[in-house]
C-alpha positions in Angstrom: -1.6 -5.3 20.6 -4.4 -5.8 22.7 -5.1 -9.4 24.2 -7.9 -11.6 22.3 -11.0 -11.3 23.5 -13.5 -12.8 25.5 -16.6 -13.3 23.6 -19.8 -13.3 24.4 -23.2 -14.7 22.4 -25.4 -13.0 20.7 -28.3 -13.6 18.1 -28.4 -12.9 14.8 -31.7 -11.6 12.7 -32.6 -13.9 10.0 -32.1 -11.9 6.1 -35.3 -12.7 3.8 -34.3 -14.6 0.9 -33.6 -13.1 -2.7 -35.7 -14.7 -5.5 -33.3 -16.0 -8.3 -35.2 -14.5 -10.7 -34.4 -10.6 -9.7 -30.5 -10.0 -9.2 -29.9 -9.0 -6.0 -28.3 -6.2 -5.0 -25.3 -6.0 -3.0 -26.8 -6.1 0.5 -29.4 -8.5 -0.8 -26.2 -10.8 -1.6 -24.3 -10.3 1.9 -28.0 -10.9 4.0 -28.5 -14.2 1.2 -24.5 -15.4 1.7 -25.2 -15.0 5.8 -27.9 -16.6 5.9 -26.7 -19.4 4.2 -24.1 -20.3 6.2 -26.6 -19.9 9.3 -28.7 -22.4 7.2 -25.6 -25.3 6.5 -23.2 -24.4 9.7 -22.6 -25.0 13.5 -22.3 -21.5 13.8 -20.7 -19.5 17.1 -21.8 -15.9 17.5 -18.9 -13.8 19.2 -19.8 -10.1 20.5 -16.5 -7.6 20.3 -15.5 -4.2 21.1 -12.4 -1.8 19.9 -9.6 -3.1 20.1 -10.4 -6.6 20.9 -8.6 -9.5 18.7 -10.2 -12.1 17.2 -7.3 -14.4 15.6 -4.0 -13.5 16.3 -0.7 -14.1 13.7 0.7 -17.3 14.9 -2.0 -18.9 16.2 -3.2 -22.4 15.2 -6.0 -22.0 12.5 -9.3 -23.7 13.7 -11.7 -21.2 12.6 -12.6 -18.8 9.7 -14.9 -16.0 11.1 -17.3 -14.0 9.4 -18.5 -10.1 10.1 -21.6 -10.3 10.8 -21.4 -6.2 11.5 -18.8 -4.0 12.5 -15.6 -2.8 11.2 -12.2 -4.9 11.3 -8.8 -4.1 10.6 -5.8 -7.0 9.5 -2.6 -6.1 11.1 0.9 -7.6 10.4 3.9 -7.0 13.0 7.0 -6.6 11.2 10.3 -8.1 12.7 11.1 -4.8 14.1 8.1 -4.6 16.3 5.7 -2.1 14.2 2.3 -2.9 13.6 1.1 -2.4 9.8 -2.3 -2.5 8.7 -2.8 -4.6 5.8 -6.2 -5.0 5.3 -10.1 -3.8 6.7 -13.1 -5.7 6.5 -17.2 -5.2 6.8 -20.1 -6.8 6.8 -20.3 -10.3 5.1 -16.4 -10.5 4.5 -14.4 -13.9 5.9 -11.4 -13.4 8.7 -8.4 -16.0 8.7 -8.4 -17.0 5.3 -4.9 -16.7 5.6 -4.3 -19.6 7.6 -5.6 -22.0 5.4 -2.1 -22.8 3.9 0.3 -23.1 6.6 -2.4 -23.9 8.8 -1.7 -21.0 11.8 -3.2 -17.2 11.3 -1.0 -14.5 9.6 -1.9 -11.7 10.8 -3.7 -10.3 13.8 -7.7 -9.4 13.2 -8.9 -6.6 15.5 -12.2 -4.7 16.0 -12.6 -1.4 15.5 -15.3 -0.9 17.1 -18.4 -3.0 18.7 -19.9 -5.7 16.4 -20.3 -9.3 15.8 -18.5 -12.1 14.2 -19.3 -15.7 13.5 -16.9 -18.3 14.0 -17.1 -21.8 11.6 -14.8 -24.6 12.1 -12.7 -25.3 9.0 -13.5 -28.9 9.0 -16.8 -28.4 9.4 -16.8 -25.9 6.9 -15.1 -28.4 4.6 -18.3 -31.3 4.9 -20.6 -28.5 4.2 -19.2 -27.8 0.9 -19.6 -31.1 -0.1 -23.0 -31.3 0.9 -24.0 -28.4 -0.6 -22.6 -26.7 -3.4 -23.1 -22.9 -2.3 -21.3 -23.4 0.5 -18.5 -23.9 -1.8 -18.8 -20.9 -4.0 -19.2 -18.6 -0.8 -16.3 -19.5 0.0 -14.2 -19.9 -3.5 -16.4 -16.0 -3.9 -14.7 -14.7 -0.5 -11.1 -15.7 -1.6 -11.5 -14.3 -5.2 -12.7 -10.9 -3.2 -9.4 -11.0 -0.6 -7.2 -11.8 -3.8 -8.4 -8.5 -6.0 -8.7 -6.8 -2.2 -5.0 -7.0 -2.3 -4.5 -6.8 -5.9 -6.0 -3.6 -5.9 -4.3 -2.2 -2.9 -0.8 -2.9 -4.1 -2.2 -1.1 -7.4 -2.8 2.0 -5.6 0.2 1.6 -3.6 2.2 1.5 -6.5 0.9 3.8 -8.7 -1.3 6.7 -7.3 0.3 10.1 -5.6 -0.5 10.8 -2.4 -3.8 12.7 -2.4 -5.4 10.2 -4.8 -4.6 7.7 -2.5 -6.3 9.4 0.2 -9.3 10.0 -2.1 -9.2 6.4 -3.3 -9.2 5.2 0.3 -12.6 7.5 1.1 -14.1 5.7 -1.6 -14.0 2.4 -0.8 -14.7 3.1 2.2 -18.2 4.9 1.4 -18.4 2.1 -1.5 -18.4 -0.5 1.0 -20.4 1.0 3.7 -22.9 2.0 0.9 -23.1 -2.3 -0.6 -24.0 -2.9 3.1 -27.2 -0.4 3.3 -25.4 2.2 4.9 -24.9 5.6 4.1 -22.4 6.6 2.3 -22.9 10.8 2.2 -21.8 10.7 5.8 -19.2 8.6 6.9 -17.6 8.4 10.9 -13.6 6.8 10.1 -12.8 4.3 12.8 -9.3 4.9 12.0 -7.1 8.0 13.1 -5.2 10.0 10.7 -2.0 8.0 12.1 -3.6 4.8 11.1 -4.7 5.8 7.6 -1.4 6.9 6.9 0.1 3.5 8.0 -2.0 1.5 5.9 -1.9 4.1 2.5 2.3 3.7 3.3 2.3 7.7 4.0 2.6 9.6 7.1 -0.2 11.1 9.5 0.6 14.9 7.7 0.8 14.3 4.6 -3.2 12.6 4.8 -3.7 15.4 7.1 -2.9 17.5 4.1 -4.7 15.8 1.4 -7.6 15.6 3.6 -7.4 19.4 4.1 -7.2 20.0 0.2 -10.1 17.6 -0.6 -11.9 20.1 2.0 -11.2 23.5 0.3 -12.3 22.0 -2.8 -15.3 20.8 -1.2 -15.3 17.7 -2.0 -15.4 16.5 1.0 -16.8 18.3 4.7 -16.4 18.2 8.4 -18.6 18.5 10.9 -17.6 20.8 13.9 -18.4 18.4 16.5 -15.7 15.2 15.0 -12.9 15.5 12.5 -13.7 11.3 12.0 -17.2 12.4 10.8 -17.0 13.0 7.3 -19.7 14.7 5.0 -19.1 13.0 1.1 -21.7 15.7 -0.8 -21.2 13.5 -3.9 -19.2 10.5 -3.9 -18.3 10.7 -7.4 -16.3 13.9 -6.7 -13.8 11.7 -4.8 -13.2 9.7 -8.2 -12.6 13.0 -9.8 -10.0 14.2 -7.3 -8.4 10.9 -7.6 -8.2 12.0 -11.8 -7.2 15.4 -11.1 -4.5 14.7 -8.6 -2.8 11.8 -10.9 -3.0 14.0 -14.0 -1.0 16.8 -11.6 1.7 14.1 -10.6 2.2 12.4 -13.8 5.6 13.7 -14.9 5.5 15.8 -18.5 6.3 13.7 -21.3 7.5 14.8 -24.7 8.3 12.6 -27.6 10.4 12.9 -29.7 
């Protein structure tokens, strides 16, 4: 695991507000909950690049941090030394929410690439919740996302063959890059094949494979130039591989 970083400021652009009147969309909603916090918080802007660790398991929990943009991976170290990635986070979500309980970080967060996070003391955190209220629910709003985050990842985990796990993982992916104004037809993966595998509990092949099948069904593309670039033609088709590849798996049943 790489060493933490060593950050360094940057500004961010102030997000127009969202009358209450019109519900905002999801972007709307990350730029209004930002911007908040800018409003209510002593707030320090942190610069990092791949690789680069922002809180590391272990460490003594001072600070929650907040993506302001980039791409960030969670990443537990098992007692035998091997990394697993339990979690990845975007724009607008909250790192170290973990260490509120026992009061050090569980797991290490790292950078996938270059972007920005904001850290927030938790104490001072704390007095701005009780001066304003929607402080509060941004935060109360970002645990209730991290619980069905991992509620929905054991789900899959649990329940989904391999290529529909594959598929599922594509989706969320252009599903989160899309709720943050991004495109979502075309999609660059800052994870290898390797990584994907570790955090969908499969190996690099068998993704390999279901990424090669969701291909000859065209469902999904790839450029020439980057087998990380990915061309989605419809998004919804990756919901109907997921069907199609459950229905296949699910054993034949016959009652009697």
């Amino acid at each position: 695991m790489t060493s933490a970083a060593t950050f360094a400021p940057t500004s961010a652009s102030p997000s127009a507000s969202v009358p209450a009147s019109v519900p905002p969309s999801a972007p709307q909603r990350i730029a209004g909950m930002l911007k908040l916090l800018e409003d209510s918080l002593p707030i320090h802007r942190h610069v990092v690049h791949a690789g680069d660790t922002v809180c590391q398991a272990g460490q003594r929990f001072v600070h929650l941090y907040i993506v302001n943009s980039g791409f960030f991976k969670l990443v537990n170290m098992s007692e035998e030394g091997r990394e697993q990635v339990v979690g990845l986070h975007f724009r607008g979500d909250w790192l170290g929410l973990d260490g509120i309980a026992g009061g050090q970080y569980g797991c290490d967060a790292v950078a996938m690439d270059t972007g920005e996070v904001w850290a927030i003391r938790y104490d001072a955190l704390l007095q701005a919740c009780i001066a304003k209220p929607a402080v509060l629910a941004a935060l109360h709003q970002a645990m209730s996302r991290e619980l069905a985050r991992d509620h929905d990842s054991m789900l899959s985990l649990c329940t989904l063959p391999a290529d529909a796990r594959v598929a599922g993982f594509l989706r969320y992916w252009a599903d989160n890059v899309s709720q943050r104004g991004l495109r979502a037809d075309k999609i660059m993966l800052r994870m290898t094949r390797a990584e994907i595998g570790n955090y969908l509990g499969m190996t690099l092949e068998t993704v390999s494979r279901a990424l090669s099948r969701m291909a000859r069904s065209d469902v999904i593309r790839f450029p020439e130039k980057c087998r990380r670039d990915i061309h989605i033609p419809e998004v919804g088709a990756l919901t109907a591989f997921m069907q199609r590849a459950s229905a296949a798996a699910a054993p034949a049943s016959t009652l009697h």
